[in-house]
One Martini backbone bead per residue (centre of mass of N, CA, C, O) as a GRO file, in nm:
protein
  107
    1UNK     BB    1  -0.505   1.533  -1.710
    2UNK     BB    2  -0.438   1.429  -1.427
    3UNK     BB    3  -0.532   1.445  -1.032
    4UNK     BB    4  -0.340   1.290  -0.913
    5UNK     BB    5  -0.062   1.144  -0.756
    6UNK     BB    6   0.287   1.108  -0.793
    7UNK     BB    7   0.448   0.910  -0.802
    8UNK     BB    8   0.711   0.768  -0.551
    9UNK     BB    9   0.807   0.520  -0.611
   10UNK     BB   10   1.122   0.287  -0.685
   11UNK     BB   11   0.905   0.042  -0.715
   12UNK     BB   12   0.685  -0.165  -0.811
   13UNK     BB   13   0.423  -0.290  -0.734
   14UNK     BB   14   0.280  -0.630  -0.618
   15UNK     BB   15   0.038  -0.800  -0.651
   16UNK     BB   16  -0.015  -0.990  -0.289
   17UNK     BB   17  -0.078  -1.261  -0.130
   18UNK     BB   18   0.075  -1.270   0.178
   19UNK     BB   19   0.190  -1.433   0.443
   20UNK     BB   20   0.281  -1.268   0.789
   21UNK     BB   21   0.535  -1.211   1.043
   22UNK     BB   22   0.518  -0.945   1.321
   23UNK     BB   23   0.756  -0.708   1.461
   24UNK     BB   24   0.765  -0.454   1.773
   25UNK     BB   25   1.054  -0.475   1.913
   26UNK     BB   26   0.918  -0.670   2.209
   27UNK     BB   27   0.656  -0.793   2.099
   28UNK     BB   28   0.437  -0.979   1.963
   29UNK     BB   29   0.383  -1.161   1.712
   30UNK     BB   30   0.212  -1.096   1.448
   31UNK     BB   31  -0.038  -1.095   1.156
   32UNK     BB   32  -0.081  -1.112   0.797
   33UNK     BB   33  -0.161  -0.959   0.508
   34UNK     BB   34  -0.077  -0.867   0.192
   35UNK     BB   35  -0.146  -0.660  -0.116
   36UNK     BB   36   0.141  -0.529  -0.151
   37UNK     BB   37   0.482  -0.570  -0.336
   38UNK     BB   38   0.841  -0.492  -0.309
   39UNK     BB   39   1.211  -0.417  -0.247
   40UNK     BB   40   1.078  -0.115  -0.082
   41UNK     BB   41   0.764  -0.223  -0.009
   42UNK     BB   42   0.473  -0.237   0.175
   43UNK     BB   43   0.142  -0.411   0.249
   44UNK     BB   44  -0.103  -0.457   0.515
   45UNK     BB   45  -0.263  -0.638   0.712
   46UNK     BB   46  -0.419  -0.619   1.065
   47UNK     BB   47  -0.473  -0.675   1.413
   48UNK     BB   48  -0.226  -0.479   1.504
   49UNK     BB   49  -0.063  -0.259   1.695
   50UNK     BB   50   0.044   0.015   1.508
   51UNK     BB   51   0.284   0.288   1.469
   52UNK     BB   52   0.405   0.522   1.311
   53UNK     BB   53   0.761   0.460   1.260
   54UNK     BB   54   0.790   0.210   1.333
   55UNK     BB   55   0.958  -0.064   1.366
   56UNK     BB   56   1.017  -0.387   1.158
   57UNK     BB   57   0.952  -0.731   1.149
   58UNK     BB   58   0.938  -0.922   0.859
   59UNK     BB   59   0.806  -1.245   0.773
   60UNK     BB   60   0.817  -1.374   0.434
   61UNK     BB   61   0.726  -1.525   0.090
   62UNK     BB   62   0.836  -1.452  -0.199
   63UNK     BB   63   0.783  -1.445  -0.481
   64UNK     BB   64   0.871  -1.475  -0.823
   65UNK     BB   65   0.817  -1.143  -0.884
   66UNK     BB   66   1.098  -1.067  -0.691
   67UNK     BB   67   1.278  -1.293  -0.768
   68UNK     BB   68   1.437  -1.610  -0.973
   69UNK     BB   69   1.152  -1.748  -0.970
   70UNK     BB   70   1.161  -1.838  -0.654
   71UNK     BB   71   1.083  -1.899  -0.359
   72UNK     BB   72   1.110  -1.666  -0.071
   73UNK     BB   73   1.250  -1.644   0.242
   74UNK     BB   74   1.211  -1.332   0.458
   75UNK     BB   75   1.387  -1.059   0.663
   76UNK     BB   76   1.243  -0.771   0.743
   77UNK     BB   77   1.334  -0.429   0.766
   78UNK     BB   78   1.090  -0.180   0.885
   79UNK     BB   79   0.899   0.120   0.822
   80UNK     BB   80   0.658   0.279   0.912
   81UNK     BB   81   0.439   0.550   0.686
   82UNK     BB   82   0.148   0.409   0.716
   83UNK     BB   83  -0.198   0.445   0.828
   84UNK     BB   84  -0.516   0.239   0.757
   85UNK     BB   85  -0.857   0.222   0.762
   86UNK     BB   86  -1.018  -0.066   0.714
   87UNK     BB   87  -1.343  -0.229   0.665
   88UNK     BB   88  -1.252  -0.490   0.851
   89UNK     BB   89  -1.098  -0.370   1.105
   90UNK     BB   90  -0.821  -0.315   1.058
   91UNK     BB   91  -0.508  -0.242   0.929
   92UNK     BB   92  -0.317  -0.058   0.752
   93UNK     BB   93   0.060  -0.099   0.645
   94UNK     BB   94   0.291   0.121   0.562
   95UNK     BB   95   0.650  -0.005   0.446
   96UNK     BB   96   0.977   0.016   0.453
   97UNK     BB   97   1.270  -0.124   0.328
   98UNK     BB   98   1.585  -0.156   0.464
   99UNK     BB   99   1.599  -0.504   0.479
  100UNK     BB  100   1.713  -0.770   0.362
  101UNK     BB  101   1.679  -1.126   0.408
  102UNK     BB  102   1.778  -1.471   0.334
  103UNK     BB  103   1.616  -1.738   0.435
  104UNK     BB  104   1.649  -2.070   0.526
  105UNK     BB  105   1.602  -2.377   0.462
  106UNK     BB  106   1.354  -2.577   0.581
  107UNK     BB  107   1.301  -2.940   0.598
   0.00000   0.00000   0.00000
């Protein structure tokens, strides 16, 4: 019998660096790369002040194990669910995803 927590997610993470463009509000947007990710919750490291709870818009390009085999840009709204200090003095941002939209490729 193992001693962990019980897994929670009702989807898979797949590790993924993906670079991120984030906004809280109405402040301006952040960077980030994500650790994992899937198509209900995220994981990302940043250099922004974030707080647990908070909404987030979230812009980056879901991978092809994610999509239907090719890369896909998308504008996600999601809730902080949890922050953890990186060793790297960044922020760690565990959020949930409440929506996808897939934008538009620009030529």
């Amino acid at each position: 019998m193992t001693g962990g927590k019980p897994e929670q997610r009702s989807q898979p993470r797949i590790p993924a660096q993906v670079q991120v463009s984030v906004r809280t509000g109405q402040s301006a947007a952040g960077t980030g790369i994500t650790r994992d990710l899937s198509r209900n919750g995220v994981f990302f490291y940043t250099d922004s002040q974030i707080q647990t709870g908070s909404a987030l818009e979230i812009v980056l390009m879901l991978p092809p194990e994610l999509t239907q085999g090719t890369k896909q840009w998308v504008c996600c709204q999601a809730s902080v669910v949890r922050i953890e200090e990186a060793p790297s003095g960044q922020m760690g941002v565990a959020a949930s995803i409440r929506n996808i939209a897939t934008l538009p490729e620009i030529p």
